[in-house]
N, C-alpha and C positions, 0 to 999 in steps of 0.2 A: 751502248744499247744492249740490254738484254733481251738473250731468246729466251721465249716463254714455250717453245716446240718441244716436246715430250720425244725420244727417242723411239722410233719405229721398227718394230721385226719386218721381214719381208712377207709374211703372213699378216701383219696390219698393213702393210702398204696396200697387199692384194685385196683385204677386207674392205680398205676405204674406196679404193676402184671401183668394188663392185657396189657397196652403199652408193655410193655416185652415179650406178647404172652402165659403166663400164663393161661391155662383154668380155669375159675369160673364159676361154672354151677352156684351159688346158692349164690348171691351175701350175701342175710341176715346172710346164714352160716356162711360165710368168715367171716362177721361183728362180730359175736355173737365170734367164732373162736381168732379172732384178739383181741379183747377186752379182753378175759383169757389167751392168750398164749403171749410169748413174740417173735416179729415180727422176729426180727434178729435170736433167734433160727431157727425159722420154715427158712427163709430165707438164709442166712449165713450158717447156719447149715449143713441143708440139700439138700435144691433145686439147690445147686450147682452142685449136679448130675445130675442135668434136663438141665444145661445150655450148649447152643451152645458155645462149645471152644474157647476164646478168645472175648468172648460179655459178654453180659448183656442180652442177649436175652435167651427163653427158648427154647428147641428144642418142634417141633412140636406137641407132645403125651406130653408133658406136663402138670399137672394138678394140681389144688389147695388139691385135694382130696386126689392126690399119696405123693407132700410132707408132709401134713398133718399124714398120714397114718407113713412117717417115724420118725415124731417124736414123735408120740406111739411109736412106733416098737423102739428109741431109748429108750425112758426110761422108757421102762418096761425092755429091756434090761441091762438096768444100776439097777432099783430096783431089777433084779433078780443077778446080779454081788454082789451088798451090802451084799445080802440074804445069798450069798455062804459062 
């Protein structure tokens, strides 16, 4: 199977977020953010809970902050699963 996916800077990853409706309060965050974490987790992962049903689009209160926050919230979750 070929990818047909165009390689992204982390300056298009932030540009698509926010066409998407995505809040970025703090664009360098995101930057610094994006560079350690892996896009598709944070993305894929989790902010699917933020998306208007049947888009690509984010629902309004949407925020870089809030999926961020869950992918803490995921795996510290999972390191406290391992733990048990």
């Amino acid at each position: 199977m070929i990818n047909d996916k165009n390689f992204k800077t982390i300056e298009n990853q932030i540009d698509i977020l926010k066409n998407r409706g995505l809040s970025i309060k703090n664009d360098s965050e995101a930057n610094l953010y994006l560079l350690t974490n892996n896009y598709y987790n944070i993305i894929n992962g989790y902010s699917k809970y933020f998306m208007k049903q049947g888009t690509d689009e984010y629902i309004e209160s949407a925020s870089f902050d809030e999926a961020k926050g869950n992918v803490k919230k995921g795996i510290n979750d999972l390191k406290e699963g391992l733990n048990n």
